[in-house]
ZAMARGU-4260 file (C-alpha; in steps of 0.2 Angstrom, whole numbers, plus 5000, padded with zeros to 4 digits):
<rodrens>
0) 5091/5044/5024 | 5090/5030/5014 | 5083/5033/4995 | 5088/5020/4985 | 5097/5021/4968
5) 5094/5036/4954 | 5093/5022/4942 | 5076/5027/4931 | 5078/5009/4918 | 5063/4998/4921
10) 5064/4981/4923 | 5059/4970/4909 | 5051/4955/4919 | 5051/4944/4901 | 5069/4945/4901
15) 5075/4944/4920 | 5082/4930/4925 | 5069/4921/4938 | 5079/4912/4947 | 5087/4928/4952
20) 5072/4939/4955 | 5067/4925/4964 | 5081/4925/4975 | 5084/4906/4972 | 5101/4909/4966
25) 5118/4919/4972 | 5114/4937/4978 | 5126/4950/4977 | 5118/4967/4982 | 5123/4977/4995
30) 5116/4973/5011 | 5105/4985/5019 | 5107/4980/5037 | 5098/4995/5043 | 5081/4984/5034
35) 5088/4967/5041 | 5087/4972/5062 | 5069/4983/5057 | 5066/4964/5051 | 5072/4957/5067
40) 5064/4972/5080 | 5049/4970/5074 | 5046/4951/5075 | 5037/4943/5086 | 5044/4935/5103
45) 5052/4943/5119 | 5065/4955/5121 | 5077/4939/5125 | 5070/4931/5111 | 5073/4943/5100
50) 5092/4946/5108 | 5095/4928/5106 | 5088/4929/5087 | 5097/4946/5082 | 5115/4937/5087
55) 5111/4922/5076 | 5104/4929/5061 | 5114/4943/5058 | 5131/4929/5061 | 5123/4918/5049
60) 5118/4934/5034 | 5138/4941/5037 | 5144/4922/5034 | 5130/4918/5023 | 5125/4932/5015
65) 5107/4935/5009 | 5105/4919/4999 | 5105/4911/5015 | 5088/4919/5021 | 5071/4908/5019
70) 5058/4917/5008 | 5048/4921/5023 | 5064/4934/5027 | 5067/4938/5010 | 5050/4945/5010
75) 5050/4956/5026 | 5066/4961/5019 | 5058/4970/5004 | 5046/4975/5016 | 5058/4983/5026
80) 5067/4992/5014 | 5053/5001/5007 | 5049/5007/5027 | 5067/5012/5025 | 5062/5023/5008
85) 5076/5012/5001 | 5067/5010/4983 | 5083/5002/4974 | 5081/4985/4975 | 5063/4972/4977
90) 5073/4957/4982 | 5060/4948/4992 | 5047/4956/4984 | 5038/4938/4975 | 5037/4932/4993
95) 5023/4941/4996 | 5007/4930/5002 | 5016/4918/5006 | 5009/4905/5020 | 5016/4899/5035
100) 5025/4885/5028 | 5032/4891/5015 | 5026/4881/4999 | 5011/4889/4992 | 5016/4908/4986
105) 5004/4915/4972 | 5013/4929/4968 | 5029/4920/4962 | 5021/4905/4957 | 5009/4916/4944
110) 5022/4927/4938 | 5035/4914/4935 | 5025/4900/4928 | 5023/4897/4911 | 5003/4901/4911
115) 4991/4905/4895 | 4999/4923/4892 | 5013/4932/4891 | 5020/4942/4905 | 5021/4961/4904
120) 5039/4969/4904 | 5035/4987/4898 | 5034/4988/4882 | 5020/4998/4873 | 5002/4983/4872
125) 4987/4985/4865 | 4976/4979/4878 | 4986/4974/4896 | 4977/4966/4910 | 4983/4970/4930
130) 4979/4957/4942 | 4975/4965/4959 | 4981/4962/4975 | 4978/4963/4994 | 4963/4974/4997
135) 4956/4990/4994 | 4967/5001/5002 | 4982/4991/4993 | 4971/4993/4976 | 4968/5012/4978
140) 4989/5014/4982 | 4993/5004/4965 | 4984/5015/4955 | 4994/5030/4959 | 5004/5017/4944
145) 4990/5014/4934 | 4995/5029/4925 | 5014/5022/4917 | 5001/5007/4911 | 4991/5018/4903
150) 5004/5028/4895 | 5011/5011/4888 | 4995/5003/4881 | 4977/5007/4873 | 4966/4999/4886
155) 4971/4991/4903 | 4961/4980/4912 | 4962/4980/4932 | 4954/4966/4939 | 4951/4973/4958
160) 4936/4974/4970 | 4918/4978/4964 | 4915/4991/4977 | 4930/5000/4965 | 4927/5001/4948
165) 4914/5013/4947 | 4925/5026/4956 | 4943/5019/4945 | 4935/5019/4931 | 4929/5038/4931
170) 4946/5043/4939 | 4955/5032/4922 | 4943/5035/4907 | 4952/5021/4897 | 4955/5010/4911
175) 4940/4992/4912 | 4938/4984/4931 | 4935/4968/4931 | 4932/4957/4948 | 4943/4948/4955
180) 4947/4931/4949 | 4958/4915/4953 | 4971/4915/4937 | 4966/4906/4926 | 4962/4908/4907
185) 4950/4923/4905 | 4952/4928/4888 | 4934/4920/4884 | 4927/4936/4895 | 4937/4948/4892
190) 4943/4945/4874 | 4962/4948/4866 | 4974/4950/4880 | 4993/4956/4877 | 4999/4953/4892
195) 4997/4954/4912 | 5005/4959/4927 | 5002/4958/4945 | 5001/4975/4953 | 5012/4973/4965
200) 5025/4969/4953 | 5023/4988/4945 | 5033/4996/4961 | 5045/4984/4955 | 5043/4992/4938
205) 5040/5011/4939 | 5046/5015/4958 | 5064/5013/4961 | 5068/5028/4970 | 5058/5041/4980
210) 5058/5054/4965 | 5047/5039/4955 | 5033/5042/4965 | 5024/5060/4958 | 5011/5058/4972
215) 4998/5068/4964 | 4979/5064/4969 | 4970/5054/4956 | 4953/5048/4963 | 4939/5056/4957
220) 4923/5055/4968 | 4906/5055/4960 | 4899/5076/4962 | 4881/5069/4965 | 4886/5060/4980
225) 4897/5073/4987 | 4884/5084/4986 | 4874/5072/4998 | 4888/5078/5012 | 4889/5098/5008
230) 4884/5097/5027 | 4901/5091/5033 | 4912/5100/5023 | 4929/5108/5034 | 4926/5095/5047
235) 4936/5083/5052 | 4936/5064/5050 | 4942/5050/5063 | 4943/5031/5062 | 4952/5022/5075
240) 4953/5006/5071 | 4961/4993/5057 | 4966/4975/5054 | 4985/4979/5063 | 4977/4988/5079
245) 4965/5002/5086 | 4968/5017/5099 | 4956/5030/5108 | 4949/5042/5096 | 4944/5051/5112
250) 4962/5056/5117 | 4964/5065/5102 | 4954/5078/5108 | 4946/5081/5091 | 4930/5095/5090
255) 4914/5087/5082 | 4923/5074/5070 | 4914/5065/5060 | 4917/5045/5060 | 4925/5034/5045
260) 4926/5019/5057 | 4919/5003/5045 | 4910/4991/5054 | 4909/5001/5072 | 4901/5013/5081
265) 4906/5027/5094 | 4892/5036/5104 | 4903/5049/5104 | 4907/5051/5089 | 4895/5059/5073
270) 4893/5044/5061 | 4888/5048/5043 | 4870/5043/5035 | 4882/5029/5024 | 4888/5011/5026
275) 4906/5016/5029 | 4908/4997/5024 | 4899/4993/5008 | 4897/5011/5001 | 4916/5015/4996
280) 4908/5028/4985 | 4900/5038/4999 | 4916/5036/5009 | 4927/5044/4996 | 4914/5060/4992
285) 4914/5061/5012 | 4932/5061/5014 | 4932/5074/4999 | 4921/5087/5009 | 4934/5086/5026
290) 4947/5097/5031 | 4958/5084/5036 | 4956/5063/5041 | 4966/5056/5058 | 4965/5038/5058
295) 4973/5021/5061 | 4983/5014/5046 | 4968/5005/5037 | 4959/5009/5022 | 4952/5028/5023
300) 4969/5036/5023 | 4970/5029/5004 | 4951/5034/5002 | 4956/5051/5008 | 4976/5051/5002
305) 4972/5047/4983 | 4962/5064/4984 | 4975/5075/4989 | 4967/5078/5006 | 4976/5079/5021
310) 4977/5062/5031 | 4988/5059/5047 | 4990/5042/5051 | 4992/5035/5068 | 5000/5019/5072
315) 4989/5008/5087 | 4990/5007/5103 | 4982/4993/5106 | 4987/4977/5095 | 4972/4969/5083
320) 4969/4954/5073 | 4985/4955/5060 | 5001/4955/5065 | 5019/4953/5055 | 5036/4958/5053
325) 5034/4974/5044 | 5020/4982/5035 | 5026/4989/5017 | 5013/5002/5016 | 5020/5012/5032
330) 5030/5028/5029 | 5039/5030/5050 | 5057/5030/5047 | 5062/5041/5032 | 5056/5058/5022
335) 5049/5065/5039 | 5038/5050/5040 | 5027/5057/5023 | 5019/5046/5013 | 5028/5050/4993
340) 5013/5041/4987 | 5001/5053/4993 | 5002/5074/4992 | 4998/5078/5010 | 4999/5060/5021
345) 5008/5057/5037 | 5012/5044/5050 | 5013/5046/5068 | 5021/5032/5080 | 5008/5036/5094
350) 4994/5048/5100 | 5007/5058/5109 | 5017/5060/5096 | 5003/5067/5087 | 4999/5078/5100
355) 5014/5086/5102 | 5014/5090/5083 | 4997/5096/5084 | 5001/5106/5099 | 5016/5114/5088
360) 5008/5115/5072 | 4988/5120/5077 | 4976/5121/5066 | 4969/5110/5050 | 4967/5117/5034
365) 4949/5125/5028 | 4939/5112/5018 | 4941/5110/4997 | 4930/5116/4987
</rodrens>
């Protein structure tokens, strides 16, 4: 089982070497080749095609090394290692977003650039601001590091989606959300700024091993709008469907769920008096009521998973709009396939193998009070 290094030193991003973090220049880590054919099986293209490309890439990394490998690799290389639960090393990592062709890549490009303020290595800051990334779901797992920023400066600022920052900031009394802006200058707005960091980049800084990741809940829902679903308190929730793919929420046998599905309905299935889309609020106090949520990987299980309630998460079995190499976020292949950034999340590679764990382990536990 793959867990990365014991190594607790942060890394101090004014000091590193860009070139390195970058991986524009020599890299001499140990490979992790487990992460580079996860990389390779999970590309698209036919079994042949694959085959073909498994022989010519992994020839050209032994000859090469990694320093060979375009960013588009070097990314779902990071990725990889982190399904792996292998923490130790983010090489890859600044890829992130970056298009097709490989020029435009904002995460690098922001962080490295010489812009209007200083970029944050660790140090203790008076006022710090955090640049979001992705979308909500990718906001709510970031703030399980919103805490090391706290501890490190007066005020932070998290610039992350509106639909948030009512329910962050109760859940971080000192912490300010801001929208999400393109980066440029906003110290007019939002007064003096010590320095900023993009929230990606914190795993980089404060998760460098499975034992980083304390996985306590965090998100606070508002009591007056828990109180609205009292009604539906120890049942369960279900939502089938997300960008990567959907299954049948049917074939999970499931008794009177209730549904979390956004932007969908199921005549079968109990929806809410809530817009599961707009009203991330009511979605949270909902999933706060239920005794346990099954969904597709999308955002409910962090909804539910940044509260401590239980959350199983099944990968789809039929293919939806996004597709890619790896996806960071999922937990399959290490620690019994628990998510370390949540107290009670799991994944599941199919329905079946759900079912059988269900059908081994009955029962779901009796709603929070």
């Amino acid at each position: 089982m793959l867990q990365g290094s014991a190594n607790n030193a942060l890394i101090d991003f004014s000091r590193e070497k860009p070139e390195l973090v970058r991986g524009l220049g020599p890299y001499r880590g140990k490979v992790n080749w487990d992460a580079l054919e996860l990389v390779v099986r999970t590309t698209e293209g036919s079994e042949f095609q694959k085959q073909y490309f498994r022989k010519g890439f992994l020839k050209a990394i032994r000859k090469h090394g990694l320093s060979a490998m375009t960013p588009w690799f070097r990314y779902h290389y990071a990725c990889a290692r982190l399904a792996l639960g292998d923490f130790s090393d983010y090489w890859g990592w600044e890829f992130r977003g970056l298009s097709e062709k490989e020029k435009d890549n904002y995460a690098a490009d922001v962080f490295w650039s010489n812009t209007w303020l200083d970029k944050w290595g660790g140090a203790p800051v008076d006022r710090l601001l955090v640049i979001g990334e992705g979308g909500v779901g990718d906001s709510v797992l970031l703030g399980t590091i919103l805490p090391e920023c706290l501890a490190r400066a007066k005020e932070v600022i998290f610039e992350c989606d509106e639909r948030l920052h009512g329910l962050f900031e109760r859940s971080f009394p000192r912490l300010k959300c801001k929208p999400d802006t393109t980066f440029d200058d906003p110290r007019e707005s939002y007064g003096k700024i010590d320095a900023f960091i993009l929230a990606m980049d914190l795993m980089r800084m404060f998760r460098r091993d499975i034992r980083h990741f304390p996985g306590k809940p965090y998100l606070k829902p508002d009591p007056t709008r828990v109180a609205e679903f009292e009604k539906f308190r120890g049942r369960e929730g279900v939502a089938w469907k997300g960008r990567q793919g959907s299954f049948d929420p049917l074939a999970l046998g499931l008794q009177h769920p209730i549904s979390l599905q956004y932007k969908e309905f199921h005549r079968d299935i109990e929806q809410a008096p809530l817009d599961l889309w707009a009203d991330i609020e009511g979605v949270v106090a909902l999933c706060s009521v239920l005794s346990r949520v099954v969904t597709a990987p999308q955002s409910v299980y962090h909804f539910a998973g940044a509260q401590g309630v239980r959350v199983e998460v099944i990968e789809p079995e039929v293919r939806g709009e996004e597709t890619g190499a790896v996806i960071w976020d999922r937990v399959l292949h290490y620690n019994d396939a628990k998510a370390p950034w949540y107290k009670d999340t799991r994944f599941f590679q199919s329905v079946a193998e759900w079912k059988k764990s269900s059908a081994t382990h009955p029962g779901a536990p009796e709603g929070r009070p």
